[in-house]
C-alpha positions in Angstrom: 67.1 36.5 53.2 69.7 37.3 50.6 69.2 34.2 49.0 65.1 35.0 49.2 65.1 38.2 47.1 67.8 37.0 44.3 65.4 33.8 43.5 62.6 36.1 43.4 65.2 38.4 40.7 65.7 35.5 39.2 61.9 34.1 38.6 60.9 37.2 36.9 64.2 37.8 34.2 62.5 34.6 32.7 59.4 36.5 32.6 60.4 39.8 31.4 62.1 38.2 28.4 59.0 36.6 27.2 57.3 39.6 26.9 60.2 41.3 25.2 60.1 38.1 22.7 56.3 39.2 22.6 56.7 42.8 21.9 59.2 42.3 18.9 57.2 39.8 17.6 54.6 41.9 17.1 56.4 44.7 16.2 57.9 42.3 13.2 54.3 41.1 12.3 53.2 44.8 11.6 56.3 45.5 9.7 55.5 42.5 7.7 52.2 43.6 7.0 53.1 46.6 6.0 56.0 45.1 3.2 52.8 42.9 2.3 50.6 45.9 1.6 53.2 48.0 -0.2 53.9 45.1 -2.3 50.5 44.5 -3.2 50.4 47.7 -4.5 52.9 47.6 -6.7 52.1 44.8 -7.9 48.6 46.0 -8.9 49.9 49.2 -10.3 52.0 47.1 -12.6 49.5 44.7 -13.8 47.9 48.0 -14.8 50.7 49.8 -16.3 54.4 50.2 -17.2 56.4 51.1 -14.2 60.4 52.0 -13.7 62.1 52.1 -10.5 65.0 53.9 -10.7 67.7 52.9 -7.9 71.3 54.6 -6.8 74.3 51.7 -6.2 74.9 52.5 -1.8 78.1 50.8 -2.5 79.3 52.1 -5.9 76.4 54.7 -6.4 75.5 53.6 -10.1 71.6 53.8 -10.8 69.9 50.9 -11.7 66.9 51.1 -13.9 64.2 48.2 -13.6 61.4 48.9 -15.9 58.3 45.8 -15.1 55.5 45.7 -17.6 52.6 43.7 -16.7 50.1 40.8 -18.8 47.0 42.3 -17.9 45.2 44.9 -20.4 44.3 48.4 -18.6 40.5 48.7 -18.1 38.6 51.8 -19.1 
């Protein structure tokens, strides 16, 4: 009986990790899209116009200044 009720613990872990697998998965695939979208917007914003992302050093806590200019002439 003992022996009964640990294979049946046993059958499911298998299954219950699957779905875990599943859920992050997902979860990464919506984080993902929404890196894709952010990045498409920048990336249209500077093929429209100068930008400058200013960012603080965690480690050392200088600021960093990246200026991007893009090819493509604003429309009016």
């Amino acid at each position: 009986m003992a022996e009964k009720n640990n294979s049946e613990i046993v059958s499911q872990k298998p299954a219950l990790d699957i779905e875990d697998i599943e859920r992050h998965l997902d979860m990464m695939d919506q984080r993902l899209d929404s890196i894709d979208s952010v990045v498409s917007a920048v990336a249209e914003r500077v093929m429209n116009q100068p930008i400058v992302i200013n960012i603080t050093c965690p480690h050392c806590g200088n600021n960093v200044e990246i200026s991007l200019i893009g090819s493509k002439k604003p429309r009016k």
